[in-house]
N, C-alpha and C positions, 0 to 999 in steps of 0.2 A: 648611427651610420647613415650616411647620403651620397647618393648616387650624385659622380662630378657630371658638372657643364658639359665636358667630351661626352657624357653615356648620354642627356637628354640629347644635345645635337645629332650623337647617332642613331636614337630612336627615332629623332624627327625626319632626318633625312632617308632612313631606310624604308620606313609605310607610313603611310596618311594616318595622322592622329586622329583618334575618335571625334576630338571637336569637328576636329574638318569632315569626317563621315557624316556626323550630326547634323553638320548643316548644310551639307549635298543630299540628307534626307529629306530635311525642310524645306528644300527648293525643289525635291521631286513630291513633294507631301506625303513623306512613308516618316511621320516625327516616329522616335523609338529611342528612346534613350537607355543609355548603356551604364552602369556599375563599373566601380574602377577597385581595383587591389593593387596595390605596391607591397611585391616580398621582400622583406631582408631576411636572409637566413645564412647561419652559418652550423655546420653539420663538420661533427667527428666519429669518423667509419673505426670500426677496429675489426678486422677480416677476422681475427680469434673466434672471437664471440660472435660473428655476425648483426651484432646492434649496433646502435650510431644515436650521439646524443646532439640534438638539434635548439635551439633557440631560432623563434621567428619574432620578426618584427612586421605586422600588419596594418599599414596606412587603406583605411577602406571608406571611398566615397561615396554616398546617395545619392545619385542622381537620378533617383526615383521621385515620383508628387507624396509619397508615403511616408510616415515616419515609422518606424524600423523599431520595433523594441526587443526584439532576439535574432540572433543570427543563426547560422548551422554550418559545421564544418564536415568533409569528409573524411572518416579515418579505413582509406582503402584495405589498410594491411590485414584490418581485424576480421577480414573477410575467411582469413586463411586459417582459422580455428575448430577443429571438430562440436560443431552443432551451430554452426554459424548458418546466415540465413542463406548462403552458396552453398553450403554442405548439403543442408536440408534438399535445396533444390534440385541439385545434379542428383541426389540417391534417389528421388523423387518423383524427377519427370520422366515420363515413357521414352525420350530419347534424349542420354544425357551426352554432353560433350564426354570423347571419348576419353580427351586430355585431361578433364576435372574426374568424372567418377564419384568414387568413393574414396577418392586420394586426400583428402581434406581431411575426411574423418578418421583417418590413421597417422597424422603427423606429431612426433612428439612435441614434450614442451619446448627444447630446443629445433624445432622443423618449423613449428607454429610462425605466424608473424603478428606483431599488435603493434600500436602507436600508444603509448601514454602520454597522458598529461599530466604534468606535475605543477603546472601553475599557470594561470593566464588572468590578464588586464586587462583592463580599457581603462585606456586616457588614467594609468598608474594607481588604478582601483579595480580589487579582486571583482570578478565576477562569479555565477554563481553559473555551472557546467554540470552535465551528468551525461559519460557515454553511454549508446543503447545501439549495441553492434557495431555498424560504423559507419554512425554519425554520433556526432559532439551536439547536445543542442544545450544552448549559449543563453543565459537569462541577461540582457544588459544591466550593466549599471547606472545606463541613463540611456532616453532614445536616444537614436540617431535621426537627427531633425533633415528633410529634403535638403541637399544641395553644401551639406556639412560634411565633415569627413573626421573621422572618428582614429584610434591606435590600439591596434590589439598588440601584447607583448605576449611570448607563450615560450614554456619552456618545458622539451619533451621529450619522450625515446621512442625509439621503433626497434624492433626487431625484424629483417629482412627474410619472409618466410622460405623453406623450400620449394624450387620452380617449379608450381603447377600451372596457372593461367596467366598468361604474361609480366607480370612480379615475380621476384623471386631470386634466388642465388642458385649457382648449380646446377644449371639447365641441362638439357640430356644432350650437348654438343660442350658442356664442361664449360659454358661462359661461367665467369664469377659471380655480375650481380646486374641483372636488368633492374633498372631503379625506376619505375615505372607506376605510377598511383604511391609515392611512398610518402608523402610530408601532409600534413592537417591541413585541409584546401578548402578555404570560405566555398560551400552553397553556391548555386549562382538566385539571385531575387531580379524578375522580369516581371514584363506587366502582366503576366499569370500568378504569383505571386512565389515564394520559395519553392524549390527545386530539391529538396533535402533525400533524395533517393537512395535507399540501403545498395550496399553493391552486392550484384549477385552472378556477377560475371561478363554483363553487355557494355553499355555505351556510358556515354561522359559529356558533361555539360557545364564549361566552365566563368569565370568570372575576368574581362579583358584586364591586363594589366601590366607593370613592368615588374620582372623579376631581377634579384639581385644575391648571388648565393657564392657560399666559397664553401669549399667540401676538402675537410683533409681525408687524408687515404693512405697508406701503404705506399713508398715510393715506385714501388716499382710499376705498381698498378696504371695504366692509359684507361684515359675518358673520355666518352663520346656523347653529346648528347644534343639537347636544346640551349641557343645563347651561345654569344661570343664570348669565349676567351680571355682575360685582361691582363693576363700574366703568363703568355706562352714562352719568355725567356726564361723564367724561371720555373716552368714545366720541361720545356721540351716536348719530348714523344712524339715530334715530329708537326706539332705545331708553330714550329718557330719558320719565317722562309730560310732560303737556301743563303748561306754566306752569315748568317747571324751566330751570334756566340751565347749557346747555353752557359745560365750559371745558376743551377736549381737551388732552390732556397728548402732546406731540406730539416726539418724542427723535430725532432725525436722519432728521429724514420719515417717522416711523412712528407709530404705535399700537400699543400693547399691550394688547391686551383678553384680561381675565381670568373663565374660568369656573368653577364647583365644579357637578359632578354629581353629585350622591347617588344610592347601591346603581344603578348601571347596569352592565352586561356591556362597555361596550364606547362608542366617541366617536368622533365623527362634525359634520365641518362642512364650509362651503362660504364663499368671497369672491370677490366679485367689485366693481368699482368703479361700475358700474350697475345696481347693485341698489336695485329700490325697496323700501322695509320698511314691510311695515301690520299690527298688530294688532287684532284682537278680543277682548273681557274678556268671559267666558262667563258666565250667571247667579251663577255659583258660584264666580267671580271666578279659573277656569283663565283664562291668555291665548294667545290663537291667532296665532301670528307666521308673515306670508309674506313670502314673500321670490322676487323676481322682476327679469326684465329690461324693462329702459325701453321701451316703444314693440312688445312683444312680448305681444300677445292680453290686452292688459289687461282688456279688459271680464268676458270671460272669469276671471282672478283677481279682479276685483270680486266679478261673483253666485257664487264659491267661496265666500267669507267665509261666510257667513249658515246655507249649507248644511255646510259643515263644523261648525258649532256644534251642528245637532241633528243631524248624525252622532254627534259625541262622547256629547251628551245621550243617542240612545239606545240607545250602546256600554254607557256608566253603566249603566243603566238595566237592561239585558240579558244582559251578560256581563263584568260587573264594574267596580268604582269606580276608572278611572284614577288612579293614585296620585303622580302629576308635577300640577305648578302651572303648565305650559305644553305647548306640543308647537308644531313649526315645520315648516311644505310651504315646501321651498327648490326653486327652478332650479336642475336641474344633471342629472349623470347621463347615461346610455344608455336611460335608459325607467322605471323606477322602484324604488326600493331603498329597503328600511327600515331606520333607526337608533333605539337608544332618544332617545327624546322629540324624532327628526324624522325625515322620511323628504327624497329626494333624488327628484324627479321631471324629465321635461321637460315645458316648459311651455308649447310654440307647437301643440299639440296641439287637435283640435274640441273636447274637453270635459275639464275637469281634475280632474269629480266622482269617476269612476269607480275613474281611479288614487289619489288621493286616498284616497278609503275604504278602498279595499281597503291600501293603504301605512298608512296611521294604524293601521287593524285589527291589523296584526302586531305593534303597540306593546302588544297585549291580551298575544299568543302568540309573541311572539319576544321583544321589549322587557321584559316582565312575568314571565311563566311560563317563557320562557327554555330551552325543550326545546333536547336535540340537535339541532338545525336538519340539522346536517350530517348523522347519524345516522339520524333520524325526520322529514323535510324534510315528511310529510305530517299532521305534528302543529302545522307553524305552515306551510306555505303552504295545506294542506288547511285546518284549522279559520278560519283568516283567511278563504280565499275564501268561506265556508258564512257568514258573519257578513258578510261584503261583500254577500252574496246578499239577508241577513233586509234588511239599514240601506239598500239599492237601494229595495226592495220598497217597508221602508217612507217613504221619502223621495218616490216616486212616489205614494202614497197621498194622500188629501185631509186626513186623518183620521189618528188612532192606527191601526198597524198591524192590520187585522181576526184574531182567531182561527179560522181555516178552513186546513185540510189544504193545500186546491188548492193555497194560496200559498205553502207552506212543499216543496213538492215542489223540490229543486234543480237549476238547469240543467247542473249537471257531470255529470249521470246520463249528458247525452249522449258528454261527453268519455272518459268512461270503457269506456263500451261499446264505444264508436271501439274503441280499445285492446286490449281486452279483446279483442274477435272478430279483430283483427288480426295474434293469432302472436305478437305484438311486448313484448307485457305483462310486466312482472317482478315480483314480489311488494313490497309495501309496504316490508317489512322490510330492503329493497336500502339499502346506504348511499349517499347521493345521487350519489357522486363515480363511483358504479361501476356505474351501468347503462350497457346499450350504447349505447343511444341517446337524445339528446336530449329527444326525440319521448316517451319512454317516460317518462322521469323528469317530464316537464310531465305527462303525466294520469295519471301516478302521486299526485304530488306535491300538485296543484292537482286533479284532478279526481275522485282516488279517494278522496284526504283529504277529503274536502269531502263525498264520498258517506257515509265513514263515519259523518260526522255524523247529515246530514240523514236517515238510512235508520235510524242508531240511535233515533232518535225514531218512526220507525214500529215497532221493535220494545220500546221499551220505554214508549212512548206522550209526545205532545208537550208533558206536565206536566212530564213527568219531565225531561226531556232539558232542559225551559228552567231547571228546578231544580238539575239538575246541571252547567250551564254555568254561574252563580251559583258553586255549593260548589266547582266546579275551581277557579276561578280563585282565591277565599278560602283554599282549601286548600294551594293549590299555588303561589301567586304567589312568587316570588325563590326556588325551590326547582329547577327544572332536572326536570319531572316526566319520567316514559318512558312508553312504550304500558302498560303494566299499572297507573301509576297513575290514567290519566286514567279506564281502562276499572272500577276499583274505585268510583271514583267515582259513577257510574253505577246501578255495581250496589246501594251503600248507599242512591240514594236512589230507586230503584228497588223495592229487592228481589227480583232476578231476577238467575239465574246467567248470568253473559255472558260467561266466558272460554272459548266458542264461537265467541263472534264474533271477537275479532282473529284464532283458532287458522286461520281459514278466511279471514276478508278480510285481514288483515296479515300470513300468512307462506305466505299460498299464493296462486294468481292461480285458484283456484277461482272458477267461476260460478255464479249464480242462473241456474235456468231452471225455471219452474214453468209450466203447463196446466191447463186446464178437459179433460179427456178425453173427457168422456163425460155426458151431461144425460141420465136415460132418468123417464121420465113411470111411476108407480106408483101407479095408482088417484087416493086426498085427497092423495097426496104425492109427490114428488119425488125420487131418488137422482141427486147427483152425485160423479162421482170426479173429483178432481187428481191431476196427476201431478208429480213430480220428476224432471226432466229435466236439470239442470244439480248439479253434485257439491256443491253450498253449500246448506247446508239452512238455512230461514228461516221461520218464525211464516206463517199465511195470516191477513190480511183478506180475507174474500169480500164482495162486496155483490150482492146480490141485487135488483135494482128491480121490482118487480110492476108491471101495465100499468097500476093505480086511478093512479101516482107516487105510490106507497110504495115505502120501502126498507127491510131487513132486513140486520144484520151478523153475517155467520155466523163467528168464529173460532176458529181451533188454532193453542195453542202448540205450539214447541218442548216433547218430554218433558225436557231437558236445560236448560229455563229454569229449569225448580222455580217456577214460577207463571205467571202470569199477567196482561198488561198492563192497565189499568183503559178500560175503554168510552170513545173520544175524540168519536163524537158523539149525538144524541140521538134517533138510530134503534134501535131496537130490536135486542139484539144477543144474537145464539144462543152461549154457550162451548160447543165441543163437547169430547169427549177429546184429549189432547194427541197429536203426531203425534211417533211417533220417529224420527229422523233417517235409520235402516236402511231404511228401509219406502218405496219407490218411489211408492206410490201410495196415498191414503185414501180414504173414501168418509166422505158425509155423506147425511142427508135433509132436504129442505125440508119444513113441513107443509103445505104448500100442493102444488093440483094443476100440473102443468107448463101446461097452457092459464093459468092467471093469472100467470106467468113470463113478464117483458121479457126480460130480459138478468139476466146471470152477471159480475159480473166481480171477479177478481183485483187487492186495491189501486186503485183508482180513485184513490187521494190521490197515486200517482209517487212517493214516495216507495223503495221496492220499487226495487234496478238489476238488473231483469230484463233480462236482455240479449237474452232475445227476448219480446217484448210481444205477438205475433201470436197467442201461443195463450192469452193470459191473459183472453178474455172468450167468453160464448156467450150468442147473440141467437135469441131467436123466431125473427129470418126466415127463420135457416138450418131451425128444423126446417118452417115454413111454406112452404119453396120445395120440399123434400124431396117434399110432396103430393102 
């Protein structure tokens, strides 16, 4: 099977091929080279039984410096087995997802879900396989030499487990089948070396490539997923446009509906036989495809439509040009899950904006930029939730989003500090599968990622950071970036040294704790000292409001930035000498007498995850009641 001339030209022209990433790497000096997979697959579902028997075809390139003599596949389904290494986990850990349990460990034979292998090749020669949970590890029958590209052939079955964590059939809103982690998915091999991680419920790390799948199904059955379409005349289901003439090709009660995805990680879809299908054609002629159940909160996926269009618009707009010609919010799932080019929600929910946003967002920083998820899980569920933050903001607005600080303060600060003062905290740098707790890896993950953001723009200033969220994404899109390269990033367009900050917020659960100490009155002027109270050292904004309501901005860098952040507003702003990081406490002077002194305060924009806020301001009345 080969994918025609029309599917590569429409790969080409919808996103930047990897070569051309590669070599916008190599003219920024970030070389990283990237792994290619080509799927062929064709899959035959039988709703009866719930299994589906698959053939893939696996074109898989090196373009590693490495030769390669075994590979590893993931087989997600096998996760869903009582005594599986997800079973063991959820019964196990002190706070398990509500939704998993001990629901593993009571599924029957037919509830269970597995992938078998019934034969696999390279280049038309058995190799030698042995599953162990769910991974496949792959003895080759010859390496794979750097820069060669190898053909695995495999022929195989799944059984589609009962919906407990995003996989599954049967979900507790009666979707039929989120198809979700469900086919043998090569490892990804980076310059860390193989990636081979049991699945035990968290994140996903995949291999760029094109896919190319046709799926028979029950006719009656509508399909939503990841990849265009190649045969909507003879699907139907509302993929055809308006004035066209269905003429469904229908082979022992089924359909075969065929898709090509171009450079995605990884594929993902859902069917169900009451599914309604509505599109929206975006100015820029992206199309927005939902997919939902009959009779379940329609109204609700009605006013979706309109608001997901200037989501996307001012994702574009903000952190980068979606590079797909569609994207699809399907029914289905345990709550909400991202795929490239769609995500799996449920759908009888009060409001379906919020998950919405925040799932489409990770098509930015999981679908796109493609980090470690598993690895760095606070590089795409942190940065995602910090951009669900800005598109809330501004979608509540009347207007274009306003440029003012207040707004851009993030509400994970609170989640974070939760955490933080709780004992319970572990450093960013945790890989997601192996914190202790639950608890820990959600405001790790989602709420301290999300701090790094929004705080890095208080320290390197809000131009900068909306500039650098721009150049990440250009720079870095189909690359698989790590914490150091997102944070160079930054610092080039910045100009400021910042490999401070991950050394403290990403591999240590160090805290921010800074104070106003001490305000003493000095004649025409004023001395106050700050202090540092918590082991994370950070840049001050002071603001100073005089009782006319005037403001003054008094700032110290870090001595360890090597500059300077530029003035974010148009009060008047004091640089004083930079504060070294050893130095417990500074002192400053105001030129002004303490009697024309309101208040003192540290960061008024929130931005700042002081985890204690009580000492970061000093008011007149305290020294007025002192009298």
């Amino acid at each position: 099977m080969k994918l025609r001339l029309t599917v590569f030209l429409m790969a080409f022209s919808i996103c930047s091929t990897m070569a051309w990433a590669q070599d916008k790497a190599t003219r920024k000096g970030n070389e990283r080279w990237q792994q290619s997979a080509e799927y062929y697959m064709e899959i035959d579902m039988d709703v009866q039984t719930n299994r589906f028997q698959g053939t893939q075809k696996l074109e898989y390139t090196n373009n590693s410096p490495d030769e390669l003599n075994q590979v590893f596949y993931h087989l997600y389904f096998n996760a869903f087995q009582p005594g599986s290494m997800m079973d063991v986990r959820s019964r196990t850990i002190d706070d398990p997802d509500r939704r998993v349990r001990d629901r593993i460990s009571k599924l029957s034979d037919e509830e269970i879900g597995y992938q078998k292998i019934f034969s696999l090749k390279q280049d038309g020669k058995d190799v030698e396989y042995e599953v162990v949970g769910t991974v496949l590890e792959v003895k080759l029958a010859k390496p794979i030499k750097p820069g060669t590209t190898t053909t695995f052939d495999m022929t195989f079955e799944g059984q589609v487990p009962l919906q407990i964590r995003r996989s599954g059939r049967d979900n507790a809103e009666g979707v039929r089948y989120t198809m979700t982690q469900w086919y043998p998915k090569l490892a990804e091999y980076d310059y860390q070396g193989w990636h081979a991680d049991e699945y035990i419920g968290r994140e996903f790390y995949g291999v760029w490539g094109n896919y190319e799948i046709k799926i028979s199904i029950d006719k009656d059955y509508v399909i939503g997923g990841t990849g265009y379409l190649q045969n909507p005349l003879e699907i139907g289901h509302g993929y055809e446009d308006a004035g066209q003439t269905v003429k469904q090709k229908v082979k022992d009660g089924k359909l075969t509906w065929h898709f090509v995805a171009p450079n995605v990680h990884d594929f993902a879809w859902a069917a169900d036989p009451d599914y309604l299908h509505d599109k929206l054609t975006m100015k820029n002629g992206m199309v927005l495809h939902f997919f939902h159940q009959k009779g379940q909160n329609e109204k609700n996926w009605t006013d979706l439509m309109p608001l997901a269009e200037r989501s996307f618009e001012y994702a574009n707009a903000n952190f980068g040009q979606y590079p797909y010609k569609q994207f699809s919010v399907i029914q289905g799932g345990d709550g909400g899950m991202e795929y490239p080019m769609s995500t799996m929600i449920t759908g009888s929910r009060g409001s379906l904006l919020g998950v919405t946003i925040h799932e489409s967002m990770h098509d930015w920083y999981h679908g796109v930029l493609g980090s470690n998820e598993a690895l760095h899980p606070w590089m795409d569920e942190g940065f995602t939730s910090y951009a669900s933050t800005r598109i809330s903001q501004y979608l509540r607005s009347e207007g274009p989003e306003e440029t003012t600080l207040d707004n851009l303060g993030v509400k994970a600060n609170g989640g974070y500090i939760r955490i933080a003062l709780s004992g319970n905290e572990e450093p960013l740098s945790t890989h997601s599968d192996h914190y202790h707790l639950n608890g820990a890896y959600s405001a790790a993950a989602y709420s301290k990622g999300s701090v790094w953001m929004s705080q890095l723009g208080y320290v390197i200033g809000q131009d900068a950071l909306n500039k650098g969220l721009l150049e990440y994404f250009d720079q870095w899109k189909f690359k698989h970036p790590n914490p150091n390269d997102v944070l160079r990033v930054f610092e080039e367009v910045s100009g400021l040294e910042l490999d401070w900050y991950n050394e403290y917020f990403v591999y240590t659960t160090k805290t921010i704790d800074y104070g106003v100490q001490n305000v003493v009155g000095e004649g025409n002027s004023t001395k106050v000292t700050l202090e540092k109270v918590g082991l994370m050292p950070m840049p001050m904004d002071v603001v100073v409001t005089y009782k006319d309501g005037t403001k003054e901005v008094h700032y110290m860098a870090l001595r360890m930035m090597r500059g300077e952040k530029p003035a974010e507003t148009n009060d008047p702003r004091v640089v004083h000498p930079d504060w070294p990081w050893t130095n417990p406490t500074y002192e400053f002077s105001i030129d002004k007498p303490i009697s024309e002194i309101a208040s003192i305060q540290i960061d008024p924009s929130g931005r700042l995850a002081d985890v204690n806020p009580d000492n970061n301001s000093w008011k007149a009345e305290a020294l007025d009641s002192k009298k």
